[in-house]
C-alpha positions in Angstrom: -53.4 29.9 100.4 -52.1 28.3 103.6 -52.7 30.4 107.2 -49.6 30.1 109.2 -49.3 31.6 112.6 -47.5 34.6 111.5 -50.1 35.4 109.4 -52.7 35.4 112.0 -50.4 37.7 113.8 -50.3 40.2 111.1 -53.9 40.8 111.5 -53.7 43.5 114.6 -50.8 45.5 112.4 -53.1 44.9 108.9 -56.2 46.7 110.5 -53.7 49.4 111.4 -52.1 50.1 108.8 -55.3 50.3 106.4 -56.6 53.2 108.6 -53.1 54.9 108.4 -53.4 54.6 104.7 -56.6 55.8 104.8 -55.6 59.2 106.8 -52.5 59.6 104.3 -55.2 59.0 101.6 -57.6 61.6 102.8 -54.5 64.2 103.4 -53.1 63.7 99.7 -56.9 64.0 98.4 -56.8 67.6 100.7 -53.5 68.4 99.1 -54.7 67.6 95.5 -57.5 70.0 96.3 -55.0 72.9 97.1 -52.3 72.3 93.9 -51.9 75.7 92.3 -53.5 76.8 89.2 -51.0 78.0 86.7 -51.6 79.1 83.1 -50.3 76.4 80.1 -50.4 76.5 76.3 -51.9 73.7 74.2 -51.9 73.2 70.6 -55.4 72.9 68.8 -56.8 73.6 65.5 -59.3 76.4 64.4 -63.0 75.8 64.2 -63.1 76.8 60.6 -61.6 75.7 57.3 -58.3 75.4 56.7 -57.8 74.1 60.6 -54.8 76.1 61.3 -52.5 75.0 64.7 -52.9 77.4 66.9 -51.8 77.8 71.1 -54.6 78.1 73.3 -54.0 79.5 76.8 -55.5 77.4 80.0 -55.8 77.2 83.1 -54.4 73.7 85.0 -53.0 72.3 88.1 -49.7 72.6 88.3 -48.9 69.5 86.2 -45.2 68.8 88.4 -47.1 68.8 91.9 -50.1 67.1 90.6 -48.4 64.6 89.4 -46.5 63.5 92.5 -49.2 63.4 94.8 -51.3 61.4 92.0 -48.6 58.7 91.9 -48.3 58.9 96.5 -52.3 58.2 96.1 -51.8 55.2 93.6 -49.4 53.8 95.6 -51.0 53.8 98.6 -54.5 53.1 97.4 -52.6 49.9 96.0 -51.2 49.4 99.3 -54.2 49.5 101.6 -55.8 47.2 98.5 -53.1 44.1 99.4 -53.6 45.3 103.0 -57.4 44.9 102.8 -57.2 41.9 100.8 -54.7 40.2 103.3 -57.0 40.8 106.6 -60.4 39.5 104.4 -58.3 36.2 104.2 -57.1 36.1 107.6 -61.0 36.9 108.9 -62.6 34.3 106.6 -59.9 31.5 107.7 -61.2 33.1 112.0 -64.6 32.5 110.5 -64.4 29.1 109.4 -63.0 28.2 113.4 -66.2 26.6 115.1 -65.9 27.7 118.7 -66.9 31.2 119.6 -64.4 32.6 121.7 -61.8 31.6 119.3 -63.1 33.5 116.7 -62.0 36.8 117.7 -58.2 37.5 116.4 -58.0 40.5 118.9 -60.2 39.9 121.7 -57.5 37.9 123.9 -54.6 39.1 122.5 -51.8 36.9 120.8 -51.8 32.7 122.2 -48.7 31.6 124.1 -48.2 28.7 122.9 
């Protein structure tokens, strides 16, 4: 993939953003910790001959709550994945510049060129 300047410049804003995705990660994951238990009924079988259905009471995260902050963690774990990805291509292209003091996205803030 080609490096174009505004690319480069994304780098700063990348960096950021994956620890702000990281923060909201960590407070979902705190969240996820605190759902509610409720009590739910599932069908099962006896143990014995003739395997009659029964219901079964058990205990569970709410399923309504725990679902939604499930789907706010995938989507931002995805998220901070293309972020991740993005700056790993941007700092391999900074790499691959031979002189040192250019190699350092950050160090002298953006060229005005």
């Amino acid at each position: 993939m080609e490096m174009t300047r505004d690319k480069l410049k994304q780098y700063r804003a990348l960096k950021k953003e994956i620890a702000s995705l990281d923060k909201a990660i960590d407070k979902l994951q705190d969240r996820a910790i605190d759902i509610p238990t409720v009590i739910g009924k599932v069908k099962g079988s006896s143990h014995d001959f003739p395997y009659i259905e029964e219901h079964f009471s058990v205990q569970m995260d709410e399923p309504r709550e725990a679902d939604a902050i499930n789907k706010r963690m995938q989507i931002k774990r995805k998220r901070k994945e293309e972020c991740e990805k993005l700056a790993l291509e941007i700092e391999r292209f900074i790499q691959e510049i031979p002189a040192v003091c250019q190699r350092d996205p950050g160090q002298y803030g953006p060229a005005d060129n």
